[in-house]
Each structure stands twice: as structure tokens, then as C-alpha cells.
N, C-alpha and C positions, 0 to 999 in steps of 0.2 A: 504494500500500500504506500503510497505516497505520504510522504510531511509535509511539502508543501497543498496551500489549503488557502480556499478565497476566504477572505475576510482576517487573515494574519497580515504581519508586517512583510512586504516584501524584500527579500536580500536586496543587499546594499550591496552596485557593483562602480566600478571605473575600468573604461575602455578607451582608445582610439577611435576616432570615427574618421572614415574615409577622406578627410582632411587633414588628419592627423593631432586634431582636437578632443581634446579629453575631457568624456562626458563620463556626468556623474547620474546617478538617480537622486542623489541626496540635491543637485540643482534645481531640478522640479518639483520639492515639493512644497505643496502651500500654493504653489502657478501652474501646474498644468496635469491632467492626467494624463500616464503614459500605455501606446499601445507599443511592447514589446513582442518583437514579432522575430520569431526564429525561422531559417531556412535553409535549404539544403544546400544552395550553390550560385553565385554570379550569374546571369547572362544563360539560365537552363530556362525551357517551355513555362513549366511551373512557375518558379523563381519570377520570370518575366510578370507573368499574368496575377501574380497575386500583388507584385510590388507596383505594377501600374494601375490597379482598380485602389490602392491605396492613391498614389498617386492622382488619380481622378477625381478620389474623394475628399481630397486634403484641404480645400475650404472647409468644408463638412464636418474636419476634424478640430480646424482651427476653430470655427464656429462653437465647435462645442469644450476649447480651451485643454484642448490634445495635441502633444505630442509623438508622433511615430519614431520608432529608430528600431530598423532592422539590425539582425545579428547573423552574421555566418563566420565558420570557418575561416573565410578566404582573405586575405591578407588587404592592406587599402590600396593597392596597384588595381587591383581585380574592383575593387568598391568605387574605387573612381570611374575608371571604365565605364562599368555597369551604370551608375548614376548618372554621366554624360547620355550615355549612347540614348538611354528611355525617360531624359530628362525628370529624375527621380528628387523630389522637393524637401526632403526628410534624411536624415544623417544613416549611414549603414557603418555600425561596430563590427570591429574586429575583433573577434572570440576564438583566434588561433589555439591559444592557450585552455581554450573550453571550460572555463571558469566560468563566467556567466551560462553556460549552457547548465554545469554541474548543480552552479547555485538555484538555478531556476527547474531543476529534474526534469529537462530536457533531453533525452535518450538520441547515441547516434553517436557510431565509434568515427568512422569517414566523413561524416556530414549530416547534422544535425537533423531534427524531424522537423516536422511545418506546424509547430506549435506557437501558441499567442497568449502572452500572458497583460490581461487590463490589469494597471496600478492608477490608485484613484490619487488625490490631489495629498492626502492625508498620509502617502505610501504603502497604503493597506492592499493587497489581493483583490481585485473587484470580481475578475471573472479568469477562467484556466478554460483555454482549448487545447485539445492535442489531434493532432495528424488532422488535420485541419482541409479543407476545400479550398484550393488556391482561387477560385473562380468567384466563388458565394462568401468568402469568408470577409471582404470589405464590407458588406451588408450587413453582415452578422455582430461584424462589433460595432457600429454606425447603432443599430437595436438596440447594444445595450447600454451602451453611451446615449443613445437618449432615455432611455427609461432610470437611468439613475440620477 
């Protein structure tokens, strides 16, 4: 069974983001909720389709006073890339070291699962997805971001 549990404190991480700026979760809180969003890989079919219906929705998130920040394996060469090429509006972390993946019980020796964890303004767990629908899953949390 999992320890991690919605309505707990969320781990407290620090990463690089594809800029090479160092994001904290402890920066968000008290201003924004976070949609932590984990994924398999750069510039894959998936990968693509779930990070651009984020990207489509990203008024919708800032609307609702959200932050996004993707997490993969893949080093910020690849995250730069990737964020040019599909004009991607939101920061993607570096989890080479798979520490935030660990912290978050995230499963995935190669590359992480398509998992999405909401942290609300207060750092608490709002909602826990796993293996998640790259296609629907923008909608999905947009739902629950407004019913809270």
C-alpha cells in the first residue's frame, strides 16, 4: 500500500528546470497550486499529447492560480528541446537522480509512469493519479481544480 495519501503534507522537493533554475515547492506555497505531473520521456507520442492539452489549457490553469511543472528523467538538453519544438508555457524538472519521483511513489526503473500528483496552495495532497490518460487527463484535473 502506498504512504503517500491526499490530504497529507506533500514532500518537499528542489530540482533544475529546463532552464536551469531551481524550483522549489516550498516557492508556491501560500500562491499557487501545483499540478505535478510525471512522464515517461521528451519529444514520445504520449509525452507530446499530454504536455500540449496542458499547454492549451494553461490560461485555465493560471485562471485558477496553478502552477504546472513537468518531471522526467531526461536531463535539460532534452527539456529545452522539447519545450521549444511544442512551445511548452510551464517549467519541465529534471529528476535524473529520481528523487522526486521516489518522494512522490512514483514507480519506473527506465522512465517514470504518467502519474499526476495536485498540491493545493497550503502544500497538502489534493488529488493522486496514476498511469494516467495522456489524452483526457488535462480535463481531468481542470475538474478538480474547479470543484475545490
Amino acid at each position: 500500500m502506498s504512504s503517500l495519501q491526499e490530504g497529507q503534507n506533500a514532500p518537499d522537493f528542489t530540482a533544475k528546470d529546463d532552464q536551469g533554475n531551481t524550483v522549489r515547492l516550498q516557492d508556491f506555497k501560500g500562491k499557487k497550486n501545483v499540478v505535478l505531473y510525471f512522464y515517461p520521456k521528451d519529444d514520445t507520442p504520449g509525452c507530446t499529447i499530454e504536455a500540449c492539452n496542458f499547454r492549451d489549457g494553461y490560461a485555465q490553469y493560471q485562471s485558477k492560480d496553478t502552477q504546472i511543472l513537468g518531471v522526467s528523467f531526461d536531463d535539460a538538453g532534452s527539456h529545452q528541446a522539447f519545450k521549444e519544438k511544442f512551445h511548452l508555457p510551464f517549467p519541465l524538472l529534471v529528476d535524473s537522480d529520481k528523487k522526486i519521483a521516489q518522494a512522490y511513489e512514483v514507480d519506473g526503473e527506465k522512465y517514470p509512469n504518467r502519474d499526476t500528483i495536485i498540491i493545493d496552495k497550503d502544500s497538502k495532497i489534493l488529488k493522486i493519479f496514476r498511469k494516467v490518460d495522456p489524452k483526457a487527463h488535462s480535463g481531468e484535473i481542470l475538474n478538480v481544480l474547479g470543484e475545490k
